[in-house]
GUVODREN-239178 format. One record per residue (C-alpha): x negated, z negated, y negated. Coordinates in steps of 0.2 Angstrom, whole numbers, padded with zeros to 4 digits, always signed. Example, Ala and Ser with C-alpha at 12.3 -4.5 7.8 and 13.67 -1.06 7.14 Angstrom:
BEGIN
-0062-0039+0022
-0068-0036+0005
This chain:
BEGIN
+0000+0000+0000
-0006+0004-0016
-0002-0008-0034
-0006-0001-0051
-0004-0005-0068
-0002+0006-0083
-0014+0006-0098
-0014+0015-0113
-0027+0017-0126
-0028+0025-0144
-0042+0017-0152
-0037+0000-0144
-0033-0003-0126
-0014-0009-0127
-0007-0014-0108
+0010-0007-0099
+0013-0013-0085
+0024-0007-0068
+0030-0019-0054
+0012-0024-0044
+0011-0024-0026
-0006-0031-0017
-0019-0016-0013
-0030-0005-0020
-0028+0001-0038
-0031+0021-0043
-0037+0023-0059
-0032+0039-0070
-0040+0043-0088
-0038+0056-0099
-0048+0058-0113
-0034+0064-0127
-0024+0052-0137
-0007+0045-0131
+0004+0059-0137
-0008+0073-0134
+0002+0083-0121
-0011+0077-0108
-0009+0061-0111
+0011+0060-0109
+0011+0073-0094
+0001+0057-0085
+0012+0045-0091
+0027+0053-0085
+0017+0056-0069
+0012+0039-0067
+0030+0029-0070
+0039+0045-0059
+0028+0041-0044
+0029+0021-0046
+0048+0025-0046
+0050+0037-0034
+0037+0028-0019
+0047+0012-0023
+0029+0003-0029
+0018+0012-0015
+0008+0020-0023
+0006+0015-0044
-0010+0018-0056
-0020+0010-0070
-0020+0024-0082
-0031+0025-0099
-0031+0037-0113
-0039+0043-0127
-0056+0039-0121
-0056+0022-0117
-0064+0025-0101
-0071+0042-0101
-0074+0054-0116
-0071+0072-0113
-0089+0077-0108
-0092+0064-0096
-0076+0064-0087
-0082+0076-0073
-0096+0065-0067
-0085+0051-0071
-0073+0056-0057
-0086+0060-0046
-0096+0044-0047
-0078+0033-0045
-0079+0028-0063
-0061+0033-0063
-0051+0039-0045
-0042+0054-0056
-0045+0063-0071
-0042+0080-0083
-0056+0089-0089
-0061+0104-0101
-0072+0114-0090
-0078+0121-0108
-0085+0104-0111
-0098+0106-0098
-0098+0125-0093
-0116+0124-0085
-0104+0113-0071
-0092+0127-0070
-0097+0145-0070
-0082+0151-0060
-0071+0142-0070
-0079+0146-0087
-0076+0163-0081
-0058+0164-0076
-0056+0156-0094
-0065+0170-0103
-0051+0182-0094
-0038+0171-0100
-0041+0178-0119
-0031+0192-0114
-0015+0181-0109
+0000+0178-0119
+0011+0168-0107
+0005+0152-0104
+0015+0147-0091
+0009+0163-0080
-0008+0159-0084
-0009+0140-0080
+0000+0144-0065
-0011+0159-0059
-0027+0149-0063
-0020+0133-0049
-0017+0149-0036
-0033+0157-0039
-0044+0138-0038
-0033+0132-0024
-0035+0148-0014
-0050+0155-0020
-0065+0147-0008
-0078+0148-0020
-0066+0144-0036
-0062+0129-0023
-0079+0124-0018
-0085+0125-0038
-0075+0109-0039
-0077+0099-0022
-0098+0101-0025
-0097+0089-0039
-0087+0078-0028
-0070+0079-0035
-0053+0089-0026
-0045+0100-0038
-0024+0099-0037
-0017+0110-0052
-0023+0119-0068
-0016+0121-0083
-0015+0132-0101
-0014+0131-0118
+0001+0140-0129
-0005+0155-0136
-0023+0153-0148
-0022+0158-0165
-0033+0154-0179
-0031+0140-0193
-0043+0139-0207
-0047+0129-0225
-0055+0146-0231
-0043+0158-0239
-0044+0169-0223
-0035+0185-0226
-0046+0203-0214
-0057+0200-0203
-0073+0204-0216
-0067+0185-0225
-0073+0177-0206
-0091+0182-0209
-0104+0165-0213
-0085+0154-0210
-0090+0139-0196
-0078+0144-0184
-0072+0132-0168
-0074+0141-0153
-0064+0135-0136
-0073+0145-0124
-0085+0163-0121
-0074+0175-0127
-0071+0165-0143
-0089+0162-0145
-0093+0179-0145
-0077+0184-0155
-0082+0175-0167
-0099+0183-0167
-0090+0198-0171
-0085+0192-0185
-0102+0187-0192
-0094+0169-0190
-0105+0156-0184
-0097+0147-0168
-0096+0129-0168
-0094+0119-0152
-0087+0100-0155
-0071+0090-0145
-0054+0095-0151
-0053+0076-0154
-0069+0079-0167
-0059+0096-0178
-0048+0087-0189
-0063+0076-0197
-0071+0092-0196
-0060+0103-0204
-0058+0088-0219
-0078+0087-0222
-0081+0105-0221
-0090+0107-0206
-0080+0117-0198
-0070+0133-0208
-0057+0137-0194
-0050+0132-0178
-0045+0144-0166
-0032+0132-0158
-0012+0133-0151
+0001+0128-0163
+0008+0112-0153
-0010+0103-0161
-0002+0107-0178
+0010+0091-0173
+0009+0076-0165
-0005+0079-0151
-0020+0083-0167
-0010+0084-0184
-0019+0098-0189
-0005+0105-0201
-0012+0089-0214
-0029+0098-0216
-0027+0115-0211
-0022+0127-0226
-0015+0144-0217
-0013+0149-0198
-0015+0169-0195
-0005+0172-0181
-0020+0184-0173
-0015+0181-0153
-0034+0176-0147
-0027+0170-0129
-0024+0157-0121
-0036+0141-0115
-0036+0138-0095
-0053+0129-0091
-0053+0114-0081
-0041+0104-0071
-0027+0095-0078
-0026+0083-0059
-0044+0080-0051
-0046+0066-0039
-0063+0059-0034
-0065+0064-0015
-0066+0047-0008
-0052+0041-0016
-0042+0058-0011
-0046+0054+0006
-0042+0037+0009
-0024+0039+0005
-0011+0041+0020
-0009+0058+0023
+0011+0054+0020
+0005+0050+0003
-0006+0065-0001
+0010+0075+0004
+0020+0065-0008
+0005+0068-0021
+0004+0085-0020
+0024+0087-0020
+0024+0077-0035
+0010+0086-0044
+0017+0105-0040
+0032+0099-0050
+0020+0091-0064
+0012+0107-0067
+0028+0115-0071
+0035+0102-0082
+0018+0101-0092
+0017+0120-0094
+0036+0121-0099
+0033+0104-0110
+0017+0114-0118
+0029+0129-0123
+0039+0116-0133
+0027+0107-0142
+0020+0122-0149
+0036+0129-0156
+0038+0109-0165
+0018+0110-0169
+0025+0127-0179
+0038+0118-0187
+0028+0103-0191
+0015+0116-0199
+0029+0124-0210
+0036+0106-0214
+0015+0102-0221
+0015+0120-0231
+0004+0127-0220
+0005+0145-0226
+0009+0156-0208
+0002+0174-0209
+0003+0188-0200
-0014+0196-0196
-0022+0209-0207
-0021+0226-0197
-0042+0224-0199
-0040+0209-0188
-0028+0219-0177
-0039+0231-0176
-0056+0223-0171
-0050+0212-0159
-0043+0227-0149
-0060+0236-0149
-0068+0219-0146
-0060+0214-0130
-0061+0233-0123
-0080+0231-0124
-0080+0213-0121
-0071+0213-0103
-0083+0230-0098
-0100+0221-0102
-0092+0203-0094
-0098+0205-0078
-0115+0207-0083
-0117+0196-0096
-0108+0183-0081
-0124+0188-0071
-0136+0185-0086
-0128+0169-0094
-0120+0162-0079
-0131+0167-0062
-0115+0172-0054
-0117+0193-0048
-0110+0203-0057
-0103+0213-0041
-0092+0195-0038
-0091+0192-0056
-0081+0208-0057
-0069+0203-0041
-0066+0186-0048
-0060+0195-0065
-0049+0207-0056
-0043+0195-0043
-0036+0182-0058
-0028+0195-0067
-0019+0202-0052
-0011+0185-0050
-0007+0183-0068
+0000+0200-0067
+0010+0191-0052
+0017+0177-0062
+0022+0186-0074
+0032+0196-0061
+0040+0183-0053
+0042+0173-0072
+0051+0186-0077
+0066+0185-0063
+0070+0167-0066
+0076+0158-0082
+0057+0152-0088
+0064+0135-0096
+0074+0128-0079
+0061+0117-0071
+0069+0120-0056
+0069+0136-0055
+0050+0140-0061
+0044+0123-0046
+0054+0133-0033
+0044+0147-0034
+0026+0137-0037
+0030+0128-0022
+0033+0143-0013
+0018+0154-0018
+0006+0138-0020
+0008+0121-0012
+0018+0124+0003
+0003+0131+0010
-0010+0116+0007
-0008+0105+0022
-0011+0086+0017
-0018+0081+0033
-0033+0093+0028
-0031+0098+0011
-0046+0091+0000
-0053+0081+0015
């Protein structure tokens, strides 16, 4: 039997408790604030689980880097700092190859829910997507993505000659070298370090999905205009990594609990995403943050870029990341053939019913990851 409490941290560790049973405690950390969208998906995972195992299985759960900051949380869940975690597999690309990868592809998405989708189906059943996580010690259940990217900036941002010399906030390869494009000059800090960024000067712009405008980051308070130039979406990382040990000493009854449970919190935090980025776009309208449409320069150069971009990828993956260029290339085509797939399927059902969208990830997806095996 397993007893757990719930913790939650800001800037100070504050205590919720569920009902405690004796046994083992989990721990579970994310590094975003509490109402970062991170942070409330595991809240809601942590309480629907205490409630639905009748007090089984429970968690001690910390946020906003009490326990682990972004950087650190990897290794963190490997060395059983914490028994599960989320990471940005931007934070520590070296770690990730594969994944950093797969995210550069994801700068051509523009549904979110097909992508976060299609980036769990390609780790889970992808053996060396798969094996990039369990050789740091760690068992990858489900992805995730951001809304849509676009750009925020302080400077009066307007064609795309107006980004050259502008400290620009990259969020993974393709933004890096975007920006580059521009004659920007790419900057790499935490999302948690932009708004004191953006307020001091250090950093021009953010590219960055509207939902941070609101609650999560509260970008709309220092951001002046949002150019709605559709620079893909964000999928590097894990949104549910357990350490190995910790994965495997549970029942298998549980792991199939677990993994049932977290199918359906991958739908609800890709659905929840949707919405807090159309709130995040009110919020930023509400702060007169002036919302623009791109300038057809900027329409224009990001189309040529991401033609040559995605042709020269596989070698530059080769160069910068030791990963051949002949499995880069079949890694690139095989994520966008399931993205293409979710899209597909997506586009049969009614996208916001919960229901509908977990009916068909449970199909394609966890149905076919035994618990007595899975992550063992």
């Amino acid at each position: 039997m397993l007893k757990a409490t719930l913790l939650g941290a800001v800037s100070a560790l504050t205590l919720y408790a569920t009902a405690a049973a004796a046994g083992e405690t989990l721990t579970i950390t994310s590094w975003t604030g509490e109402k970062h969208p991170f942070s409330v998906d595991y809240a809601d995972f942590v309480e629907r689980v205490a409630r639905n195992s009748e007090g089984r299985v429970d968690f001690d759960l910390y946020v906003g880097g009490a326990l682990l900051p972004p950087n650190a949380v990897l290794a963190g869940i490997r060395d059983g700092v914490a028994d599960i975690g989320n990471n940005v597999g931007a934070y520590t690309p070296a770690d990730l190859p594969i994944n950093n990868l797969l995210n550069d592809v994801s700068f051509a998405s523009s549904n979110s829910v097909a992508a976060g989708i299609a980036m769990t189906e390609m780790t889970l059943m992808n053996q060396a997507a798969r094996a990039e996580w369990e050789d740091h010690g760690v068992v990858f259940i489900n992805g995730w993505s951001t809304p849509v990217y676009y750009l925020a900036c302080t400077q009066d941002v307007r064609t795309f000659a107006d980004l050259d010399g502008l400290k620009i906030r990259t969020a993974g390869g393709a933004h890096v070298e975007w920006a580059k494009s521009a004659n920007g000059i790419p900057v790499s800090v935490p999302f948690s370090d932009v708004y004191s960024g953006l307020q001091r000067g250090s950093i021009d712009c953010v590219m960055m999905n509207a939902s941070d405008m609101g609650e999560g980051f509260q970008i709309a308070e220092v951001a002046d205009n949002y150019t709605l130039l559709p620079l893909g979406t964000h999928t590097s990382g894990v949104q549910y990594m357990f350490n190995k040990d910790a994965w495997a000493d549970l029942p298998t009854e549980d792991r199939n609990m677990l993994l049932r449970e977290l199918a359906r919190q991958l739908v609800r935090f890709q659905l929840r995403y949707e919405v807090l980025s159309a709130e995040g776009m009110q919020a930023a309208i509400d702060q007169g943050v002036d919302i623009r449409e791109p300038d057809p320069s900027m329409v224009e150069s990001l189309a040529a870029f991401k033609e040559a971009y995605y042709a020269s990828l596989p070698q530059t993956t080769e160069e910068k990341r030791g990963i051949p260029a002949a499995q880069a290339k079949v890694l690139m085509e095989e994520y966008a053939a399931l993205y293409n797939k979710w899209q597909s399927l997506l586009e049969g059902i009614d996208v916001t019913d919960e229901e509908a969208v977990l009916a068909l990830v449970e199909q394609e997806i966890y149905s076919k990851l035994d618990p007595k095996t899975f992550g063992l």
